[in-house]
N, C-alpha and C positions, 0 to 999 in steps of 0.2 A: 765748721765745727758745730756740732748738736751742743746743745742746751747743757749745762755744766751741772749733777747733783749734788747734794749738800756734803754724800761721802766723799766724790771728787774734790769736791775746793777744801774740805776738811785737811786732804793731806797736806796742804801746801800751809796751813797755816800754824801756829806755834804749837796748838795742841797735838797736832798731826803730827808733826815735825818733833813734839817731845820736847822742845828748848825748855829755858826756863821761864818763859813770858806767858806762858800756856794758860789758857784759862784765866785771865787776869782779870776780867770781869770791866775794862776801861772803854769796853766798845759799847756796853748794857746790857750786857747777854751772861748769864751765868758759864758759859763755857764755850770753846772755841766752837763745838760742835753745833749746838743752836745758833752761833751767830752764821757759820755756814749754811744751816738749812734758812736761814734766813736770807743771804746772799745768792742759795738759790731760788728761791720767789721771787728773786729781785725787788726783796720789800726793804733792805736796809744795802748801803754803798759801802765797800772794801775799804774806804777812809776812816771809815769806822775806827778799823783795827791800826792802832799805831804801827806794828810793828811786824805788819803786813810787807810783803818782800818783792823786787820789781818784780818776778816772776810771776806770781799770783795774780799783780795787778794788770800785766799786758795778758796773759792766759784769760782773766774776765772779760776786758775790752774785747779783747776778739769773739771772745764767746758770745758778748750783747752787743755783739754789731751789727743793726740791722740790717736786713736781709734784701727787701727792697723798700727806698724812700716813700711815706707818703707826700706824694705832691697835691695842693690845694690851689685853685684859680678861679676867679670869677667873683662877683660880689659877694659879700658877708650873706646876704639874704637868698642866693643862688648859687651857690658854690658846687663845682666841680670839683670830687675829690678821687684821685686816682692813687693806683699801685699799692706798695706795704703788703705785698702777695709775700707769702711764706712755704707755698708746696708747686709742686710740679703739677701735680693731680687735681682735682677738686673730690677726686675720693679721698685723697692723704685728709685732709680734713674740710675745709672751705675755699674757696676763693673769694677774696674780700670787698674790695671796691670795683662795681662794674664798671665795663669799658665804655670809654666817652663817645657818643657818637658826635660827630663834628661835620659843616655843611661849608665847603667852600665859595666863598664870593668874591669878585673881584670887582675893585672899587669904582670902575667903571663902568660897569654894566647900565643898562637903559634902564632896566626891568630893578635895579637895585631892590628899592623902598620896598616894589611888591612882593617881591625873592623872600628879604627877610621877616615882612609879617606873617608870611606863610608858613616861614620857618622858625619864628619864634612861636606865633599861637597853634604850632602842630602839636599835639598829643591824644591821646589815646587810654581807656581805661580800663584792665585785664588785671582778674581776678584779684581788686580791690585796688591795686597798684596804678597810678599815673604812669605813665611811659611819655618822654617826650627828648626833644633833639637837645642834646651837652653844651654845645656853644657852635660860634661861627666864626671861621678864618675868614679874615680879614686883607684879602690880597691887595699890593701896593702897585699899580698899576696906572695913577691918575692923579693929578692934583687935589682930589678930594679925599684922597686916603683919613687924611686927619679930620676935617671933619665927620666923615662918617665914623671912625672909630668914636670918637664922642658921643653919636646919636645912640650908636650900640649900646655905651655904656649909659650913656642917661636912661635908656628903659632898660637898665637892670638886668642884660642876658650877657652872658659867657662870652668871654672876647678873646680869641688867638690872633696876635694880631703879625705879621708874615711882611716884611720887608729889607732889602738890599742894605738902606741908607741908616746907617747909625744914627745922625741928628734928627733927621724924621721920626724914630724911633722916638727917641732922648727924649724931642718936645712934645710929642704925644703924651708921656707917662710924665712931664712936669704936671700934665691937667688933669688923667684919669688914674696914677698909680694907686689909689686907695681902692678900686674896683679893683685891681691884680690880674691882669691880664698875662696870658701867658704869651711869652716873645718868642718869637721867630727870626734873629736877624740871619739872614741866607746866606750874607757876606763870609759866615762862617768865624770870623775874624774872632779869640778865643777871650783876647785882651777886651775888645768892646763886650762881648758878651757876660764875660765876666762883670764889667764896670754896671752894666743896668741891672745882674741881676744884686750887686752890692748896695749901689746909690739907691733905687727904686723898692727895691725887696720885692721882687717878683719872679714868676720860676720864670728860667728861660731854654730852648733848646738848644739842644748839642748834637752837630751833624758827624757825618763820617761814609766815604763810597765805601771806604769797607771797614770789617768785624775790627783787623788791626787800627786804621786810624780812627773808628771810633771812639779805640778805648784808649789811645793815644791822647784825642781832644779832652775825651772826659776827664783822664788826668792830669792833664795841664790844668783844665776851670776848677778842679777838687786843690789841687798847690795853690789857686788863689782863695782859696775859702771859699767857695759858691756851695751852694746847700740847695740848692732851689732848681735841679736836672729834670729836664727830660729828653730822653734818647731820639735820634731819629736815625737808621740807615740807610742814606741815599743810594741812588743806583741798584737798587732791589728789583730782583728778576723771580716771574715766575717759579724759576729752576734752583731758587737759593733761599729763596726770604724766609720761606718754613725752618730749614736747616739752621738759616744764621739767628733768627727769630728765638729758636730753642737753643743755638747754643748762649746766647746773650742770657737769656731764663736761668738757665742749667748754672749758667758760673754766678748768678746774683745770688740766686737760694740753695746749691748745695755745696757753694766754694767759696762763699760772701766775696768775690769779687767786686771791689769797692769802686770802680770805673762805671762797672755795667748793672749796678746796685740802683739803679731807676726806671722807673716808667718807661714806654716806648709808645713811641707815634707815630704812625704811619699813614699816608696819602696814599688813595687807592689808585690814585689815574699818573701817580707818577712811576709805578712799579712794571717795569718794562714786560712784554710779552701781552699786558690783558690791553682785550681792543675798545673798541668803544660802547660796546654792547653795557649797557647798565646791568643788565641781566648777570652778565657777566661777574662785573664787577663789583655787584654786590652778593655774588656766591664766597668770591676773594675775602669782601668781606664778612661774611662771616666765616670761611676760614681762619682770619688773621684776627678774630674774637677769642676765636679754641685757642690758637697759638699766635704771640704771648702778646698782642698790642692792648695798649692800654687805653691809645686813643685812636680812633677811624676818622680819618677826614674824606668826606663823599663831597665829588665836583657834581651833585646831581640830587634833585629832590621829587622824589615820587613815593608819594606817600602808601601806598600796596607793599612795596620794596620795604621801607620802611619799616616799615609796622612786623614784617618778618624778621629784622634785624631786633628788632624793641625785645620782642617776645624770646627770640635765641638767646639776647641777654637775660631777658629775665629768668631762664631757665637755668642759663650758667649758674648766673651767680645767686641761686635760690638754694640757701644750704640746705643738702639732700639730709640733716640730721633733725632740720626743724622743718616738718612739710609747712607748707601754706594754709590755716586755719583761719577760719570764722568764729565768729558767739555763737556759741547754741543758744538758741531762741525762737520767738517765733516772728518769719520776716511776712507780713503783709503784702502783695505783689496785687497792683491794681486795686480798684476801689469796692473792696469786702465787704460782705454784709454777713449776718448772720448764717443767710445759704452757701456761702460761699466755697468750694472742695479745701479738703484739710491733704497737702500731701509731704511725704518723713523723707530725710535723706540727709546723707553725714557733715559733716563741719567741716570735709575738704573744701578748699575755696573753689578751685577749679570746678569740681562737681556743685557746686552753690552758686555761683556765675554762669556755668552752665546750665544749669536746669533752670534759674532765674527770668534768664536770655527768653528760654523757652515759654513759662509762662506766658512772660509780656507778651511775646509773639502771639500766642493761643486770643489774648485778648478775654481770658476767662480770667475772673478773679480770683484768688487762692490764697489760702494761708499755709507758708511753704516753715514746715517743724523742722529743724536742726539737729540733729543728737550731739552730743559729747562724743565722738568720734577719733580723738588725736590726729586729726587731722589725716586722715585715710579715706582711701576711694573708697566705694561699695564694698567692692566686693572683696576688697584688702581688709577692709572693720569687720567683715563677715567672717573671714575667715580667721583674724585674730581674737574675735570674739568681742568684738567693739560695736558693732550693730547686729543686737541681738532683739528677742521678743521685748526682752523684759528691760530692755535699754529704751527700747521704742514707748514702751508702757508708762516707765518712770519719767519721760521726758514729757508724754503729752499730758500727765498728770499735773505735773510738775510746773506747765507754763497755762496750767487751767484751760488748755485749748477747748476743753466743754461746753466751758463758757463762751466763747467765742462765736459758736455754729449751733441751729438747729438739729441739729441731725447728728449721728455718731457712725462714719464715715472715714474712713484714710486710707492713702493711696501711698501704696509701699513701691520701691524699684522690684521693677519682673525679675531682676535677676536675683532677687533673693525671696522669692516666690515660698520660698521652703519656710518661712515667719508666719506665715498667715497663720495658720492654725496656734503656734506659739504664741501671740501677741494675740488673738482672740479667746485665747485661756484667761492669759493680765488683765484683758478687757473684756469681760462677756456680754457685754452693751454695744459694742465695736463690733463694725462689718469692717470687714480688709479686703481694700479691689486692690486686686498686681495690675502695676505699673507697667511701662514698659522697658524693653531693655536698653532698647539706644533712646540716648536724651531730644534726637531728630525728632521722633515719635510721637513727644510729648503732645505738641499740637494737635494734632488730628485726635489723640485720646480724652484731653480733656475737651476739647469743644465734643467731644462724641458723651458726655456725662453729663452736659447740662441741656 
C-alpha cells in the first residue's frame, strides 16, 4: 500500500465520517482535517485521536510498515549499515545504503593474520570518497575460531561471524556482543537463532534452499520478536538467483511483505553454476549488486577486482539527483609560484579528480579554478549555461586569482573552445589558450607551456 494522503485518512475519521466527535479539538488540532494532514507527514500518531476506530488504526499500521528493515552491524565507530531500500529502480527515486562488500576467511588458514591486514588496510580514494572492504566472514573451521573473532573485533573492523555450533556462537558474543556482529549460525536451527539475536541484540541470518522456505523461516523468527534479519537463499543457481533475488525485492517494496521485508546476503562461491574463475565471479558480483543483494561475500581478494566492484557501488548508489560536487575555489596542485599556469573547469567532482590526477601526472605546477557549476560535466554546464564566459570571469575575479600569478593567462577545456572570445570580452587583460578535449592530454599540453 502507497503512502496514505491527508484526504485519504480524513475519511475514516469523525470529521469524515460526520459523527458527532468531529472536530473536537482533543488531539491539538483545530479540526479532524489538520490533524489528518498531520498523520500524513507522519508528524503526529492516530492515538492522538480518542475516538479513532480500529479500522483507521490497522489501515495506518499497514500503510507505515516499513518496506525494507534497516540493518546496522559492526562497531559504533565503523558500522556497517545496510537495506531500508524503498524502490525497485534507482531512477524511482534513490537507492539508499550501499551494498556491503564482504571478504571470506576461514579460521584456519596459514596466511590468516596476513589475509586480513590486507584486507582491513585495503582502500582506495575516487572522486573525494574513501572506498574500502564492509567486514569479514569469519569461518568456523578450527579451534581458533574464538580467538580470532576477538582479534577482529579488538581492531574495530566489521565482523560476520558464520558457524554450525550454537555455544561457540553463544560464548563468543558473551565477550564481543557490544561490537554487534552479524551471526551466521548454518545450523539453521530458527529457536537458537532467534535466542542470540533476543539475549545478544545482534542481527542474525535467516537461511532458506528455497523462495518458500525462506519465507517460511523468516516467519517463524518474526513470531518470536526478532527484529534484527538478514536474508540468505541457499542453493542459489546461476539459472534462478536473479529471478528469485527480484522476486524477494518485489514482495518487500511493492507488497510489504513482512517475511522478505530485509536485507539479503549473498556468498558468491556458493552459488551453484560459477566456476572458479574470480573473474568470473566477480562479474556475478556485480550483478547481484544491481539485483537486489545487500551484502557480497567474496572467498577471494584481488585488489584490480576490487576497486571495480568499489567504483560500481559508488555509482549505484550515488543519487543521480544530487550529482557529486566540489567547492568552487581555487585548488593549488604541486608547489606554485607566482609563474605558475592558471587553468578553469567545473565543480563536477569526477571531472576535478580527474583533471587533478592529470596535473600531478604533468609534474607542472598549476592553479586549477573551479566554477560554481551544480555539479555538471563540461560540456553539460555548457550547454545548460553553467559554464559560461562570464561565469568563468566572475569566478577568477572573485577568488583574486590575479593576485596569485604573474601573468594573465588561463587555460579553458578544448571542448568549449567557443568561450575564448567571450571571456576575453570580461577580461580584456586575459589571453585564453584551449585546452584540450580529453583530460589524457592534459600532460603532454601542459609540460608543452612551460
Amino acid at each position: 500500500m502507497k503512502a496514505l494522503t491527508g484526504l485519504q485518512i480524513f475519511k475514516y475519521l469523525p470529521g469524515g465520517k460526520k459523527e458527532k466527535e468531529a472536530n473536537c479539538k482533543k488531539c491539538g488540532f483545530p479540526t479532524c482535517m489538520a490533524f489528518a494532514m498531520k498523520l500524513a507527514k507522519k508528524e503526529v500518531l492516530i492515538d492522538k485521536c480518542e475516538y479513532a476506530s480500529e479500522e483507521i488504526k490497522d489501515i495506518l499500521t499497514e500503510a507505515n510498515q516499513v518496506q525494507q528493515a534497516e540493518i546496522k552491524f559492526g562497531p559504533a565507530e565503523n558500522e556497517v549499515i545496510i537495506g531500508n531500500e524503498t524502490v525497485m529502480f534507482r531512477h524511482d527515486k534513490t537507492f539508499i545504503n550501499p551494498t556491503g562488500i564482504a571478504i571470506k576467511l576461514k579460521s584456519s588458514d596459514i596466511d590468516f593474520d596476513k589475509k586480513f591486514e590486507k584486507i582491513s588496510n585495503y582502500s582506495v580514494e575516487r572522486v573525494g570518497e574513501i572506498l574500502k572492504i564492509s567486514a569479514v566472514v569469519l569461518q568456523d573451521d578450527d579451534e581458533t575460531f574464538s580467538q580470532k573473532a576477538e582479534d577482529i573485533t579488538n581492531k574495530g573492523f566489521p565482523l560476520i561471524l558464520e558457524s554450525p555450533n550454537f555455544d561457540t556462537i553463544k560464548n563468543i558474543l558473551s565477550q564481543i556482543k557490544e561490537s554487534r556482529p552479524l551471526i551466521y549460525l548454518i545450523n539453521n536451527d530458527i529457536n537458537q537463532i532467534a535466542e542470540l539475536e533476543k539475549d545478544f541484540q545482534v542481527p542474525v541470518i535467516v537461511a532458506g534452499n528455497t523462495i518458500e522456505e525462506l519465507a517460511e523461516n523468516s516467519n517463524k523468527i518474526l513470531e518470536q520478536k526478532a527484529e534484527n534479519i538478514v536474508l540468505n537463499l541457499n542453493n542459489s543457481s546461476t539459472t534462478g538467483i536473479i529471478e528469485n533475488l527480484t522476486h524477494i525485492r518485489r514482495a518487500a517494496i511493492e507488497q510489504k511483505y513482512k517475511p522478505f521485508g530485509f536485507p539479503v546476503i549473498s556468498f558468491i562461491d556458493e552459488i551453484k553454476g560459477i566456476s572458479d574463475d574470480i573473474i568470473e565471479k566477480n562479474i556475478w558480483a556485480s550483478v547481484l549488486m544491481c539485483k537486489y543483494s545487500s551484502i557480497i561475500v567474496l572467498d577471494y581478494f584481488d585488489e584490480a577486482l576490487l576497486y571495480s566492484l568499489l567504483t560500481l557501488r559508488q555509482n549505484i548508489y550515488t543519487d543521480p539527483q544530487k550529482p557529486l560536487q566540489i567547492e568552487p575555489k581555487v585548488y593549488p596542485i604541486g608547489d606554485v609560484t607566482k609563474d605558475s599556469l592558471v587553468l578553469v573547469t567545473t565543480n563536477f567532482a569526477l571531472t576535478y579528480f580527474t583533471v587533478a590526477g592529470e596535473i600531478e601526472a604533468s609534474g607542472v605546477p598549476t592553479y586549477l579554478v573551479i566554477t560554481p557549476s551544480d555539479g555538471m560535466s563540461v560540456l553539460t554546464a555548457w550547454a545548460a549555461s553553467k559554464f559560461t564566459g562570464e561565469i568563468i570571469a566572475k569566478t577568477l575575479k572573485e577568488f583574486n586569482v590575479e593576485q596569485l600569478v604573474n601573468h594573465r593567462k588561463v587555460i579553458i577545456p578544448g571542448l568549449t573552445a567557443i568561450l575564448k572570445e567571450e571571456i576575453e570580452e570580461e577580461l580584456p587583460d586575459w589571453e585564453v589558450i584551449i585546452g584540450t578535449n580529453e583530460s589524457v592530454d592534459i600532460v603532454d599540453h601542459l609540460r608543452s607551456l612551460v
